[in-house]
C-alpha positions in Angstrom: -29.3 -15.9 -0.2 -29.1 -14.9 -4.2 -27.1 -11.9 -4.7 -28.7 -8.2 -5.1 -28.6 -5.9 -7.4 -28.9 -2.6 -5.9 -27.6 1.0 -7.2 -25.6 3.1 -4.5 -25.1 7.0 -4.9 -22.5 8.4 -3.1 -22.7 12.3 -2.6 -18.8 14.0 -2.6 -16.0 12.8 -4.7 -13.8 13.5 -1.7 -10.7 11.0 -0.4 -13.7 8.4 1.2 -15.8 8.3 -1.1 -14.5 7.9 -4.7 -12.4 5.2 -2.3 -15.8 3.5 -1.4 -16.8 4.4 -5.4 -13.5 2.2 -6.5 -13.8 -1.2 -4.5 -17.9 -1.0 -5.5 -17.1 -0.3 -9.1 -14.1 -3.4 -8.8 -17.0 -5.6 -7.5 -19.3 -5.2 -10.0 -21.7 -2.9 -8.2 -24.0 -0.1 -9.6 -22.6 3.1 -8.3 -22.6 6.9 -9.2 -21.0 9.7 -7.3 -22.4 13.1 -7.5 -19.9 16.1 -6.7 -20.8 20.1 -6.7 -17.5 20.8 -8.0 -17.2 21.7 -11.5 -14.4 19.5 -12.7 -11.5 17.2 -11.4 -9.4 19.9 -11.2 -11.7 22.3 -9.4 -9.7 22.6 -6.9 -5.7 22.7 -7.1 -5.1 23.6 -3.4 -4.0 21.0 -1.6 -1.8 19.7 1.6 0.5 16.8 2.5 -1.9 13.5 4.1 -0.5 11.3 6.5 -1.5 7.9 5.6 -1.2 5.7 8.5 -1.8 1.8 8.2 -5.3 1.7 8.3 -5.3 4.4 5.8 -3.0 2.4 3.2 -4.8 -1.2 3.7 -8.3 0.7 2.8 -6.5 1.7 -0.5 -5.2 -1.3 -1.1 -8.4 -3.4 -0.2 -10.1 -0.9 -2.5 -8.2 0.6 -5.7 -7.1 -2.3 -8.9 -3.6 -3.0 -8.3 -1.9 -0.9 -11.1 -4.1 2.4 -9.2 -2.5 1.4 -5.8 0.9 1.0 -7.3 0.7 4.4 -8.8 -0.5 5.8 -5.4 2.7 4.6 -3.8 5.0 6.3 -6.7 3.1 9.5 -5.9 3.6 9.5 -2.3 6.7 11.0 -0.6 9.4 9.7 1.1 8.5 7.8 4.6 9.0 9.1 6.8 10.9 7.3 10.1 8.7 8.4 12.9 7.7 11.7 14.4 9.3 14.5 16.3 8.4 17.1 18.9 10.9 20.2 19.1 10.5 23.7 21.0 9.7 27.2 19.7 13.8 27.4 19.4 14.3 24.0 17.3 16.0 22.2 20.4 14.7 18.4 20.2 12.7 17.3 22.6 11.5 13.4 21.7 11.7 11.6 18.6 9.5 8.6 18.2 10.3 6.0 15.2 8.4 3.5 13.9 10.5 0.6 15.4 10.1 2.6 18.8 6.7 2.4 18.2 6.0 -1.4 16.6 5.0 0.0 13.5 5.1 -3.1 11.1 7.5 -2.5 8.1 5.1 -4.2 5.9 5.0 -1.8 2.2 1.3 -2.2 2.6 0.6 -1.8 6.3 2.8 1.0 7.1 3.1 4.8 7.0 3.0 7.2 3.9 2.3 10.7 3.1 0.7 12.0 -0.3 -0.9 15.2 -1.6 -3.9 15.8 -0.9 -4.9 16.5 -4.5 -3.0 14.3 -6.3 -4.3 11.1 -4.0 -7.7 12.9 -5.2 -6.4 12.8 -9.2 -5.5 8.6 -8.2 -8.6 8.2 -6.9 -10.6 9.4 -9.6 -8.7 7.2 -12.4 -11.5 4.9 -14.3 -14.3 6.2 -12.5 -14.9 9.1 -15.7 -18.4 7.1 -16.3 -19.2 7.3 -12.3 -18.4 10.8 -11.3 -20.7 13.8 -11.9 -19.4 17.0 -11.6 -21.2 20.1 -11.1 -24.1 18.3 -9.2 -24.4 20.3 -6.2 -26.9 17.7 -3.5 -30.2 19.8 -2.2 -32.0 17.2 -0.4 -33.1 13.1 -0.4 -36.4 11.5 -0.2 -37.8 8.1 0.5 -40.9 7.0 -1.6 -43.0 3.9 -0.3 -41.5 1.4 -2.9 -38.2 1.7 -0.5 -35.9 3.6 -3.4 -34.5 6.8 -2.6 -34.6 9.8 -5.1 -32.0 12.2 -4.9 -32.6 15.8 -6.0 -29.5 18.4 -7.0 -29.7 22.4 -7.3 -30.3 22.0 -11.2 -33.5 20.7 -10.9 -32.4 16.9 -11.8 -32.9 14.2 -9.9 -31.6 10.4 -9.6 -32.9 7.1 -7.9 -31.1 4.6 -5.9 -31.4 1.8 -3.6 -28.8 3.0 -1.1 -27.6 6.7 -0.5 -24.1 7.6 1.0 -23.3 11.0 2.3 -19.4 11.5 1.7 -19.7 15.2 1.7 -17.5 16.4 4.6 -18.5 17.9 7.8 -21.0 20.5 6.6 -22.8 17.6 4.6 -26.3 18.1 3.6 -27.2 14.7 4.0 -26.5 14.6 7.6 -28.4 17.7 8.4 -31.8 16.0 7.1 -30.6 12.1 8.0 -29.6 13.3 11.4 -30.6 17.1 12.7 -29.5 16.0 16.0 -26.3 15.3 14.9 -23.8 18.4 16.0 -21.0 20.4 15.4 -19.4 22.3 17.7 -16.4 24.8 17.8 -13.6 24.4 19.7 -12.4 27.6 20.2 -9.0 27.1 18.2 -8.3 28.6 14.8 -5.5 27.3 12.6 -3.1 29.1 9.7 -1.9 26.4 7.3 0.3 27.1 4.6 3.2 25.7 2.6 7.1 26.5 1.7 8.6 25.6 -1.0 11.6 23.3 -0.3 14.4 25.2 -1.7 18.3 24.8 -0.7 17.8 27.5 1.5 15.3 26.2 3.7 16.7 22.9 3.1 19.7 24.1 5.2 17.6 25.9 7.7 15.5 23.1 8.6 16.4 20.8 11.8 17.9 17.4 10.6 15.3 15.4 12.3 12.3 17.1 10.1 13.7 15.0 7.1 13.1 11.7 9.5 9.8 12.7 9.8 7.2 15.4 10.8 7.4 17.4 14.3 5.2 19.0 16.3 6.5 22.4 17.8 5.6 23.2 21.1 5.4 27.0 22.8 5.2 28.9 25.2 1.0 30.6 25.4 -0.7 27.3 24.2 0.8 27.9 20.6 1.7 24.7 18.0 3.5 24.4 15.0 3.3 21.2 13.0 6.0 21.2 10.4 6.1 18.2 7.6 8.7 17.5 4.8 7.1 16.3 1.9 9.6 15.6 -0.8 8.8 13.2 -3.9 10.2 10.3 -5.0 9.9 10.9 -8.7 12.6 9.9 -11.0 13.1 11.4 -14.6 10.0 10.3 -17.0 7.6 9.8 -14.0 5.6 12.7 -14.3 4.5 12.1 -17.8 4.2 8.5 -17.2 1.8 9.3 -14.1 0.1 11.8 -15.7 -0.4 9.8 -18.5 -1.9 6.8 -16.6 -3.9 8.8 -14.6 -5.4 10.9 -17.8 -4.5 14.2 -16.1 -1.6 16.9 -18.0 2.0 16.6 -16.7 1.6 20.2 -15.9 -1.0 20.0 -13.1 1.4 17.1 -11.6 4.4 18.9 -11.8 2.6 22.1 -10.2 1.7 19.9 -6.8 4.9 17.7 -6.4 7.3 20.2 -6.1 9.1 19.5 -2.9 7.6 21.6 -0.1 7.5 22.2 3.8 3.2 21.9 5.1 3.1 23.4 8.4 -0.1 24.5 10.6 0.1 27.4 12.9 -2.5 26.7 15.7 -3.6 28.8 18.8 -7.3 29.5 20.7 -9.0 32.3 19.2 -8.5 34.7 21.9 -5.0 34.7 21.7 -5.3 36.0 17.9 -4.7 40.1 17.7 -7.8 39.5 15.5 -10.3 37.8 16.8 -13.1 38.7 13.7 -13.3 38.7 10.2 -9.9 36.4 9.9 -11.9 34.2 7.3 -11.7 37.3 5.1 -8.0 37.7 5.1 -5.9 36.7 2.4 -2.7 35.0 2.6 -0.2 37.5 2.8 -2.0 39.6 5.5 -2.7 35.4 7.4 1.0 35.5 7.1 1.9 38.7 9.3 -0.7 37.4 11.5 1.6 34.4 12.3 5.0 36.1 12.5 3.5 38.9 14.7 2.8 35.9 16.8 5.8 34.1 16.5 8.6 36.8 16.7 10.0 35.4 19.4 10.8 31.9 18.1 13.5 30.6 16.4 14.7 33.0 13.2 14.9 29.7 10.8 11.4 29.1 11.9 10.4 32.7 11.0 12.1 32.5 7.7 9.8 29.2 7.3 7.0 31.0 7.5 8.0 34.0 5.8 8.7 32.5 2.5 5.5 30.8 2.6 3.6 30.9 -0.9 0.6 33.0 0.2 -1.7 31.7 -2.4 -0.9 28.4 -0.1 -2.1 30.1 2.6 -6.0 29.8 4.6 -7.3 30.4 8.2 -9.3 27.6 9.2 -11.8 27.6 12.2 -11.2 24.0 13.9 -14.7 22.6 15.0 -15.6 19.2 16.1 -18.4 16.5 16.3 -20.1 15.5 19.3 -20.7 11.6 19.5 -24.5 10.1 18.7 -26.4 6.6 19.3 -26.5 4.7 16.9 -29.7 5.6 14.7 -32.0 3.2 12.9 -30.3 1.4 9.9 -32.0 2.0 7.0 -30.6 2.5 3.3 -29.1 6.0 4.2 -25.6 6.0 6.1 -22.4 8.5 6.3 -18.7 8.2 5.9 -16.1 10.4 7.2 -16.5 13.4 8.0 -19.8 13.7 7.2 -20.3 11.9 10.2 -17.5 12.0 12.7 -15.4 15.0 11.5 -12.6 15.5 14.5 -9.7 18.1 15.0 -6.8 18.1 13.0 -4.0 17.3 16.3 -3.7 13.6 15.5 -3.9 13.6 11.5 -5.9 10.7 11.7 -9.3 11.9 9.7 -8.5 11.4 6.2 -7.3 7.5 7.6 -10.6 6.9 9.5 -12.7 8.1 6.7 -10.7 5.8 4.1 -11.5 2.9 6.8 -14.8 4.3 7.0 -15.1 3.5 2.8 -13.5 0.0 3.1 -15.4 -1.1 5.7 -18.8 -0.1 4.0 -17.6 -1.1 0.4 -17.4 -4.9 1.8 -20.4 -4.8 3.4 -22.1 -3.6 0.6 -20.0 -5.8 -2.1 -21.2 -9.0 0.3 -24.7 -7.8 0.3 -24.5 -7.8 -3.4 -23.2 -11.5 -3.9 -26.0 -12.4 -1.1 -23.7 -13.4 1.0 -25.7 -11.1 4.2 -29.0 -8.7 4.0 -28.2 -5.2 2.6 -29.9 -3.0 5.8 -27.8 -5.9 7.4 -24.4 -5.1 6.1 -25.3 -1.2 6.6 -26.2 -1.7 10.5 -22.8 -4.0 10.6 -20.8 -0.8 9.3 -22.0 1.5 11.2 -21.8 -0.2 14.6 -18.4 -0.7 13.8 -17.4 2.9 12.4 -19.4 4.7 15.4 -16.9 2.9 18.1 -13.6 3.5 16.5 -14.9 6.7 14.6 -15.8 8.7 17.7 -13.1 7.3 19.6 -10.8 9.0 17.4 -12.8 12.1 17.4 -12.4 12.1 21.4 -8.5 11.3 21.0 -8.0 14.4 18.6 -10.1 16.7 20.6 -8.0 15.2 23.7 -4.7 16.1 21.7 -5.9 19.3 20.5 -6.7 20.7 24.3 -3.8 20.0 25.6 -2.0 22.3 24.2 -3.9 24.6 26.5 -2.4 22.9 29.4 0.9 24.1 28.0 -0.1 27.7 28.3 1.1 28.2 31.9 5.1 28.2 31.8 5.2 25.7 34.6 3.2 23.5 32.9 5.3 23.9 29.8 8.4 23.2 31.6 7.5 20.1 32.8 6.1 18.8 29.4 9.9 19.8 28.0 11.6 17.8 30.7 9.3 14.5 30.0 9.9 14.9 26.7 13.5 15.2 27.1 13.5 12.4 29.9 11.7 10.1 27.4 14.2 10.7 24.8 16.9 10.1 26.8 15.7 6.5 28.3 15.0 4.5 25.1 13.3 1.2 26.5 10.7 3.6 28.7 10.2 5.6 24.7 9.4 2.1 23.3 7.0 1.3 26.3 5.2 4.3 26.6 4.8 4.6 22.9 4.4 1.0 21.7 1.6 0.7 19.3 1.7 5.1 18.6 0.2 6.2 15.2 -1.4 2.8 14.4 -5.2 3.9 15.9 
């Protein structure tokens, strides 16, 4: 075959997409990414990502080499596995990589970022790709087998192949695929973040600075705590900043050391069941100690000197799996398509494995080297297997906390945990191969 030239648009300028945007750009491809926000730094707000190994080799498959190595001096410390603890900070099970067979490879291995500065990475040298401001209306096919794309400001755009990378409420798939659902699963979550001071660090269980823990209480409640601290040495920040085309200031403002955590419950156990959305952050606040005054004082404090700003209520909905549709020149990444539950951590990671996987089947359709509809079909037999699975295991994950609501129930998760942690080669067996799918 001779190679193709085609343009791609990729709607949203989220984590997936500029990803996807980056290894089609570093191929030679035509590529434009259209994003409703107004600017790069729209949106400050942000959260600690785990980036598990699938996660990492998509950015390294994807982003030049000096990008990728810049991505690794922004990302925290690693951490050494992951923890589950009870409401009153007694450890229950610590898994570690080794326990689980987690190759040490610096490329193939775990990390954890911000949210917005892995966005600020991701952005670097695509200025003459990204369109802010461009808020996606609707797509539509003409005969000639191009696909013009229209945006809320009354422009429009033309390409050959049309990516929806804009999250779960996306547009694209609500007129590429009606039939594609949502639905809610009944759980509402209170994320927020702590600024790592000396204080807290004192407070805080030694094990959360190995790694991130999942608390587990009594009435089907969750806490999941996580560490992030920076690895920055003096002169970084500037030199980052600098590299990256974005002011020290708005670095230093999101890599202050800090303590993510996620307050989770079903809806009815909420003392307000309507109306949270409008809440601010200091009222969300109260709502979680209110419903945690029972639990350990250091993990009361955690929550109490939360940032508010930080703060948001989240309802936690999921998507239901579809067939395969038929290929054509329109596809989805992420969570556009197979947005799941927050309990594993794993979105962010499928969607960047989503964008790698579709980058080189595009970038081979472009040197010829296999049909375009071809390489799109390809990807999205392949993402619709792994994609949903992972959608089932976070649901999975996510219910069982409801299990956990009966004290019996709760008992004997403790004492599995504890037997687990107590017999090491039975750990390594039952979690051989944890965090790595």
């Amino acid at each position: 075959m001779s190679t193709q030239a085609f343009h791609v648009i990729i709607i949203g300028s989220g984590i997936s997409g500029l990803c996807l945007a980056q290894q089609l750009k570093q191929a030679g491809v035509s590529v434009a990414v259209y994003e409703r926000d107004l600017s790069r730094t729209s949106r400050l707000q942000g959260y600690r990502i785990h980036i598990d190994p699938h996660g990492s080799r998509a950015l390294y498959e994807s982003l030049p080499p000096r990008l990728y190595e810049i991505f690794l001096a922004t990302s925290g410390k690693s951490g050494q596995g992951l923890g589950f603890l009870s409401e009153q900070l007694q450890e229950l099970l610590f898994i570690s990589v080794s326990e689980a067979g987690v190759t040490p490879d610096p490329v193939d291995s775990h990390k954890s970022v911000s949210r917005f500065t892995l966005r600020q990475v991701l952005l670097t040298g695509l200025e003459d790709v990204v369109h802010f401001d461009k808020p996606f209306m609707r797509y539509q096919e003409t005969p000639d087998g191009k696909i013009t794309v229209f945006f809320e400001d009354g422009t429009s755009a033309i390409c050959d192949v049309l990516v929806g990378a804009d999250g779960s409420n996306s547009r694209i798939r609500k007129q590429f695929l009606p039939h594609a659902e949502r639905i809610d699963t009944h759980y509402r979550a209170i994320q927020g973040k702590t600024i790592l001071t000396d204080e807290i660090m004192r407070i805080l269980p030694s094990s959360l600075f190995r790694g991130p823990a999942s608390i587990i209480a009594p009435k089907g409640y969750s806490l999941f705590v996580a560490v992030q601290q920076f690895q920055h040495k003096p002169g970084d920040i500037e030199e980052i900043g600098a590299a990256i085309k974005l002011h020290p200031d708005l670095l230093l403002s999101d890599t202050a050391d800090f303590v993510g955590w996620g307050f989770v419950a079903r809806q009815e156990k909420y003392p307000l069941k309507e109306n949270m959305e409008a809440m601010d952050g200091t009222a969300l606040k109260q709502v979680v100690l209110g419903m945690i005054n029972d639990w350990h004082p250091h993990l009361q404090k955690l929550i109490r000197e939360a940032d508010p700003s930080t703060i948001i209520f989240t309802p936690i909905y999921t998507s239901l799996p579809v067939e395969h549709w038929r290929t054509g020149r329109i596809t989805l990444i992420g969570d556009a398509i197979h947005s799941m539950t927050p309990a594993r951590g794993i979105g962010a990671n499928i969607a960047l494995r989503d964008a790698s996987l579709l980058g080189r089947k595009l970038v081979a359709a472009s040197r010829g080297e296999i049909a375009l509809v071809q390489g799109i079909h390809d990807y999205e037999a392949e993402m619709l297997k792994y994609g949903f699975a992972a959608v089932l295991s976070s649901k999975k994950a996510l219910e069982q906390g409801a299990a956990l609501e009966k004290p019996f129930n709760l008992a004997i998760a403790k004492t599995a945990f504890k037997l687990l942690n107590a017999v090491p080669p039975l750990k390594q067996r039952v979690f051989r191969g944890f965090g790595t799918n």
